[in-house]
N, C-alpha and C positions, 0 to 999 in steps of 0.2 A: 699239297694244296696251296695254289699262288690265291696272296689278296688279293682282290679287284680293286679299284680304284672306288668303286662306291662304298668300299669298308670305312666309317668313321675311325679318326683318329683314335688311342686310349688316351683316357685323362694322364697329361703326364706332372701339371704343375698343380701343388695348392695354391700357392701363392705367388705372384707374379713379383712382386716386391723381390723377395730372396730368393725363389727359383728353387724351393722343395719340391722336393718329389712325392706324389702322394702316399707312398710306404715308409718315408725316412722318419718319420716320430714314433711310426708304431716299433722299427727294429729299435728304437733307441731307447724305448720304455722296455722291448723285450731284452733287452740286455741288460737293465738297470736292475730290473726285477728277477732276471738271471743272476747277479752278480748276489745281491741279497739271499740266493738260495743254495749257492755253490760256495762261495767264498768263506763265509762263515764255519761251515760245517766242515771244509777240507783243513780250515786253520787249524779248528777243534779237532780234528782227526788225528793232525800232524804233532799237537801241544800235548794229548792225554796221552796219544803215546810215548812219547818222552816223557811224560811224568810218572807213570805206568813205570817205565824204563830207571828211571834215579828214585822212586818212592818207594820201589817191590813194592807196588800196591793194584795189582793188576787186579782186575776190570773196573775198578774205581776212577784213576785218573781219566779215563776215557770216557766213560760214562759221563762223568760230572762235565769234563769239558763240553763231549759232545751236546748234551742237555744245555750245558750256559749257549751254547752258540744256534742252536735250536732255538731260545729265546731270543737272543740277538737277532736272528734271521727273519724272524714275525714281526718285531721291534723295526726293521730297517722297511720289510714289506709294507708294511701299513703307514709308514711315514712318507714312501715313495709312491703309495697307490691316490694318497690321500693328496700328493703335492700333483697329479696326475688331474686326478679330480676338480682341482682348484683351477688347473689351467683348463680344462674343458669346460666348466664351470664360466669360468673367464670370458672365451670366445664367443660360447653363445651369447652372453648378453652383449658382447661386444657387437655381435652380426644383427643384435636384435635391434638396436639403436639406430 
């Protein structure tokens, strides 16, 4: 199926200033908030097993670690949802001005 010529363009910029593209903030939040979910939990994965490993205290070290980094990972979420919130927060009053 070719476009016609009377197809409107897609939005492609937010902001004319810096020349964003209207998707590039949300991948950058979906990755920040990615990282807080994956990161923590793979550390903890890799750390209890090793201690598991040099403790002979298996399923304790992993447990424990995986659990600390669990909390770490809710700890890192809600500081980046919240600094998310601030800047959306932000802009509207900004545009409301």
């Amino acid at each position: 199926m070719a476009l016609s010529e009377n197809t409107p363009p897609r939005k492609q910029i937010v902001n004319e200033d810096t020349k964003i593209n209207w998707w590039q903030p949300a991948l950058i939040m979906f990755g920040r908030m990615s990282f807080w979910v994956v990161a923590p939990v793979v550390l903890g994965l890799v750390v209890g097993r090793w201690l598991d490993r040099i403790l002979d205290a298996e399923p304790w070290g992993l447990i424990s670690v995986v659990g600390l980094a669990f909390v770490i990972s809710m700890i890192g979420l809600v500081k980046e949802a919240s600094r998310e919130y601030e800047k959306i927060a932000n802009e509207n009053k900004e545009s409301k001005k």
